[in-house]
N, C-alpha and C positions, 0 to 999 in steps of 0.2 A: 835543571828546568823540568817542569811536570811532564812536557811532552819527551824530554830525553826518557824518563823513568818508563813512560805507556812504550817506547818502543822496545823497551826488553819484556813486556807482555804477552801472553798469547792472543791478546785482543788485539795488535797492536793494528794502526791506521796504515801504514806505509810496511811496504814488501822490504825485507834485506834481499841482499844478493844473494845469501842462503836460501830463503825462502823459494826465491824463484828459481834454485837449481833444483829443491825438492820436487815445486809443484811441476816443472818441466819434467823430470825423472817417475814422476808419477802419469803424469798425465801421457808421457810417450811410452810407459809400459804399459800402460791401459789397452792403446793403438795398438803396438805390438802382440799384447794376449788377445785381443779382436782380433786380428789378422793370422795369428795363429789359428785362432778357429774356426773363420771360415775355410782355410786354407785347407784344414783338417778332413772339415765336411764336406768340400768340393772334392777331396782326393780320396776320402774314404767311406765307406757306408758302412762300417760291423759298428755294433751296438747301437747306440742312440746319435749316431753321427748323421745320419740318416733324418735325424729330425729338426724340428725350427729351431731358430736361435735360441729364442727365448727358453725353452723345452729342455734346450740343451744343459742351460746354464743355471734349471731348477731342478736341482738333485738332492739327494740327499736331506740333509736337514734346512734344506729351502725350502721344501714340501711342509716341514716342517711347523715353518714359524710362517711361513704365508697361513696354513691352514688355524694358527693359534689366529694370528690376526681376523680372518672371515671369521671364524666360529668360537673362539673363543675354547679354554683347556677341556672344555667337552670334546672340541672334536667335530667334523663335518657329520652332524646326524643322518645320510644318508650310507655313512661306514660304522661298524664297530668301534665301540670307544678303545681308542691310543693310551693305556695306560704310563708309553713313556715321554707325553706330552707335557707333564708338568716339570721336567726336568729341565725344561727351556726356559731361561729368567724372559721378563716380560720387555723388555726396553728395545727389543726388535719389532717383534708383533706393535708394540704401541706405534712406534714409529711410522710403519705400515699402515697402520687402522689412520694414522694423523693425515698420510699423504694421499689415502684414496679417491675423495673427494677432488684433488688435482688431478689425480695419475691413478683412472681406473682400474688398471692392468698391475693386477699384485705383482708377476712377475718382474716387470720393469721399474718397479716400484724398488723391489729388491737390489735390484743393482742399481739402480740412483742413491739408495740409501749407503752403499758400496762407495761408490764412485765421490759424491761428495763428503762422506764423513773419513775416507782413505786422505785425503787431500788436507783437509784439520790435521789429520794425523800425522802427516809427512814433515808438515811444515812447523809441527811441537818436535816432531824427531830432532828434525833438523835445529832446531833450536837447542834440545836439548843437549847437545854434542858440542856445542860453544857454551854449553854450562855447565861445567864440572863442579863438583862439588866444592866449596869454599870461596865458588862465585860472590861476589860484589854487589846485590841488586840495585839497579841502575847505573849502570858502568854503561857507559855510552853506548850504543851499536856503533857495531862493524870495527870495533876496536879490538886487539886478541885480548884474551882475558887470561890471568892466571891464574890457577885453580889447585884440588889439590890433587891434581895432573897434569899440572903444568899446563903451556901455552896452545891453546886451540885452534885452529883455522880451519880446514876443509872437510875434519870429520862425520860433521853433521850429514851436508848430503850425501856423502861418501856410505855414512851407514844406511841412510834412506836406499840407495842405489842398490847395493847386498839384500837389505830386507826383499827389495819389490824385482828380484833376479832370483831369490832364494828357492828353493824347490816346491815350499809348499804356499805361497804366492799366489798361487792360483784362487785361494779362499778368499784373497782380498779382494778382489776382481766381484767373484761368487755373490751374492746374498746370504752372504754366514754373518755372524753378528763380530767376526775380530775385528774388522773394519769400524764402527761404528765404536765396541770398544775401547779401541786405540785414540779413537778420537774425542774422548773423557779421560781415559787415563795419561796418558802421554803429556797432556796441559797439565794434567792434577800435578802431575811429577813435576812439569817444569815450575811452574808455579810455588811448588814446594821449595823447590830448589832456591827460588828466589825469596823463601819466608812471607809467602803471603797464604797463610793458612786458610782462611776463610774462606776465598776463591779456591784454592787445591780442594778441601774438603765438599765442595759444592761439583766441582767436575769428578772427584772421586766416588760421589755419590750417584751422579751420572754413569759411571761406570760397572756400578753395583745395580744398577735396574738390568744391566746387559747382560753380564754375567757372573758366574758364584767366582771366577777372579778377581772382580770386586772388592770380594771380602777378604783376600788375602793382600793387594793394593792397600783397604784401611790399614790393616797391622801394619803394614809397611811406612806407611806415612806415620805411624804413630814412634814407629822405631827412628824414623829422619827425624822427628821432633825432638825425641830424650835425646838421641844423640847428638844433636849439629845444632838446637836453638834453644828450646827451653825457654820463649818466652806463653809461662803458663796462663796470662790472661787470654792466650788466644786455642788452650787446650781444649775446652768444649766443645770447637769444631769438630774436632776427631772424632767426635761421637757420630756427625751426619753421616757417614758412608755408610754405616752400622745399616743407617734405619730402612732404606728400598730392601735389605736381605729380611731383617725382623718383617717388614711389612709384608714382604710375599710370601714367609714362614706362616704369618698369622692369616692371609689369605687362602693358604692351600690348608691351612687347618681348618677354616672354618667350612671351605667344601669337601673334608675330607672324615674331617675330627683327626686326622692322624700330624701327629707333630713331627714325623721323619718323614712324610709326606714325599717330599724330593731326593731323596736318599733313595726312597722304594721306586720311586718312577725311574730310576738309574736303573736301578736291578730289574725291572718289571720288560723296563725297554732293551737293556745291553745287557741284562745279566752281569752288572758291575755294583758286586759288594765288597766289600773290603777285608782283607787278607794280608797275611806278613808278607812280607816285601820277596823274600825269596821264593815263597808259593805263587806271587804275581808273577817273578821271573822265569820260573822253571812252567810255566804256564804257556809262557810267549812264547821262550826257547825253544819248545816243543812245536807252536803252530807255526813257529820260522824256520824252522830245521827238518820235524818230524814227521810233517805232512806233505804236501804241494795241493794248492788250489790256487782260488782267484786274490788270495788275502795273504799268500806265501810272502809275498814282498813286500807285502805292507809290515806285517812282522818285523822282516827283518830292518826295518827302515827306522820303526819302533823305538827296535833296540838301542841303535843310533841313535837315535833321536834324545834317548834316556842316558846314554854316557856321554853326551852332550850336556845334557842336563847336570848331570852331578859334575861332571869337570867344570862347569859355568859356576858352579853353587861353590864349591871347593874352592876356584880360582875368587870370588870377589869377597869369600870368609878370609882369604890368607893375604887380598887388599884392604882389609877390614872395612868394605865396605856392605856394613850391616843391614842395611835398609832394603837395598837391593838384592842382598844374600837371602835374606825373607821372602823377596817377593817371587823371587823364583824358588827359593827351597823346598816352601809350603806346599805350592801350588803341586810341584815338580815331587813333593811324599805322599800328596793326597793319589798322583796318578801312579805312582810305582808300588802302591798298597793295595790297588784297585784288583780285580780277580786277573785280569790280563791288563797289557799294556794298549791303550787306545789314545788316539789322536795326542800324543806327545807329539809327536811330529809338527803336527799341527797349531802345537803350544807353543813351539819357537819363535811363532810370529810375536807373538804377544811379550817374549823375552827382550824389553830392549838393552837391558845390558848389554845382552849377546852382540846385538847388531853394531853398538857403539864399540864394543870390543875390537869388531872387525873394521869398523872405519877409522881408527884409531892403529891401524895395524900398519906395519911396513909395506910399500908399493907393492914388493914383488908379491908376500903372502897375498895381499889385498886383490890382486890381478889374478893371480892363482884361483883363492876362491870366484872369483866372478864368473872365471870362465867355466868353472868345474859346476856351478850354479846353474846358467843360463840352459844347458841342454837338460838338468834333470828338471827344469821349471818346466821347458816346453814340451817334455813329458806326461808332465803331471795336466798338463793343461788339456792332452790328450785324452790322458786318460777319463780326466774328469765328464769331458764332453762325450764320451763313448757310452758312462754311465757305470767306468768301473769306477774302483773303491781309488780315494787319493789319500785318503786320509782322515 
């Protein structure tokens, strides 16, 4: 029946029991990092703990893309022009500039766009964990499915719970754009999964206003198509994700005349030009090992974060699963060529492999990491609102 088919949808009308263990597991981690911070600020006052909520929780590249949203890639004309402002794709700021008129208050504008676009996102997770690959599209809900991973059941939320415990967690919470990300890509994926290309390609295009991951998500989708369906009446989709990157290419040209435009606001802002992979390494090793500062540990977290990466990349090439081996490889050689190793760490959010990896895992591992997760989460939550570096 039509409506059995919409309920394997990400549009769909009615919650499964998945869903609502996602959006519970999201919505009570929320409570939890709230309550971690006040709790923070009430106990502590070094750095920015001392200051309002809202304050707290606009840091870094919050500052950011609230200020791309009011003023646009000039910049607040009452400061010096940011030349690594155009490095931020525009599908947060837009988003912001859309909900001002409701929700004066950029800041909380920021984590509403967080808070509700986290929530889409959970609840694709969670879907997409009951649909491995060589799924059936429209195989009943709530029935197990077999794939080609065999039988499914309680992975989904299972990886949802790991992502939103995971250490760097704290971004999702944040007004960073992975949240809102996740919540285009993750449907695009599932949706793929189910061979409805035309929809995938319109939420993957979605994804590509957010960020330049985006563009490595299209190749990705284009590698599940040669690989798993081939029906090439529906190949010209794959072109949409392409067009939000070409279109902000030829935007920043045209206010720039320069065609690497975004490339240079990398290096302009982070001193991040590209280098062999070993010069990147021996880079990082150095500020993790060779120095001590406020950034020591972030380094070496880095590191981590990066042999994480390539074991994740190496483990789903030796599953042969191609698609996803792309979608983290590319992304995961453009940052390990970079002059130093930055926000990998960061990047795992956006790995769902990884997470499905882990909710797919054996109870004991599975309980292992949780627990080893939750206290370096409530660190990072610390840290974040003191206004040191998290990531």
């Amino acid at each position: 029946m039509a409506t059995e088919d919409r309920s394997d949808g990400v549009g769909a009308e009615r919650l499964r029991p998945g869903d609502r263990l996602a959006l519970g597991a999201w919505f009570g981690t929320r409570a939890a990092v709230l309550g971690i911070s006040l709790l923070a600020s009430a106990l502590w006052s070094y750095g920015d703990l001392h200051d309002s909520f809202l304050n707290r929780w606009t840091q870094w590249d919050v500052d950011h893309f609230v200020e791309i949203a009011r003023y646009g890639y000039r910049g607040d004309p009452s400061h010096p022009p940011d030349p690594g402002l155009p490095a931020f794709f525009p599908g947060l700021p837009v988003a912001l500039r859309i909900l001002h008129p409701l929700i004066p208050n950029w800041q909380l504008s920021a984590l509403l766009v967080s808070l509700v676009a986290g929530a889409v996102a959970m609840v694709a997770l969670a879907r997409l964990g009951d649909e491995p690959a060589g799924t059936v599209p429209g195989a009943h809900a709530g029935h197990p499915r077999l794939g080609a991973h065999g039988i499914t059941g309680a992975a989904g939320p299972r990886a949802v719970l790991a992502l939103l415990v995971s250490p760097y967690a704290v971004f999702l919470f944040a007004g960073y754009s992975e949240s809102l990300f996740l919540a285009f890509a993750l449907p695009a994926w599932l949706l793929a999964r189910q061979r409805r290309w035309e929809a995938a390609a319109l939420c993957a295009a979605g994804a590509s206003c957010v960020r330049v991951t985006g563009l490595f998500l299209a190749v990705a989708l284009i590698v599940e198509f040669v690989t798993a369906d081939r029906r090439w009446r529906s190949a010209p989709w794959l072109a949409v994700p392409f067009l939000p990157v070409l279109g902000y290419i030829l935007y920043l040209w045209r206010r720039t005349g320069d065609w690497s435009a975004w490339q240079h606001a990398q290096e302009a802002g982070w001193g991040r030009s590209t280098v062999w992979p070993w010069k990147s390494f021996e880079t990082t090793w150095h500020a993790a090992f060779g120095t001590h500062d406020q950034f020591t540990t972030a380094f070496r977290v880095e590191l981590i974060a990066a042999a994480v990466g390539v074991a994740l990349t190496c483990w789903l090439l030796w599953r042969r699963q191609w698609a996803e081996s792309v979608y983290v490889g590319l992304p995961l050689l453009s940052l390990l060529t970079s002059a130093y190793y930055l926000s990998i760490g960061r990047a795992t959010l956006l790995w769902w492999p990884l997470w499905l990896l882990i909710g797919r895992s054996r109870r004991p591992a599975y309980l292992f990491l949780i627990a080893l997760f939750i206290p370096l989460m409530v660190a990072e939550v610390v840290t974040y609102n003191s206004g040191g570096w998290a990531g």
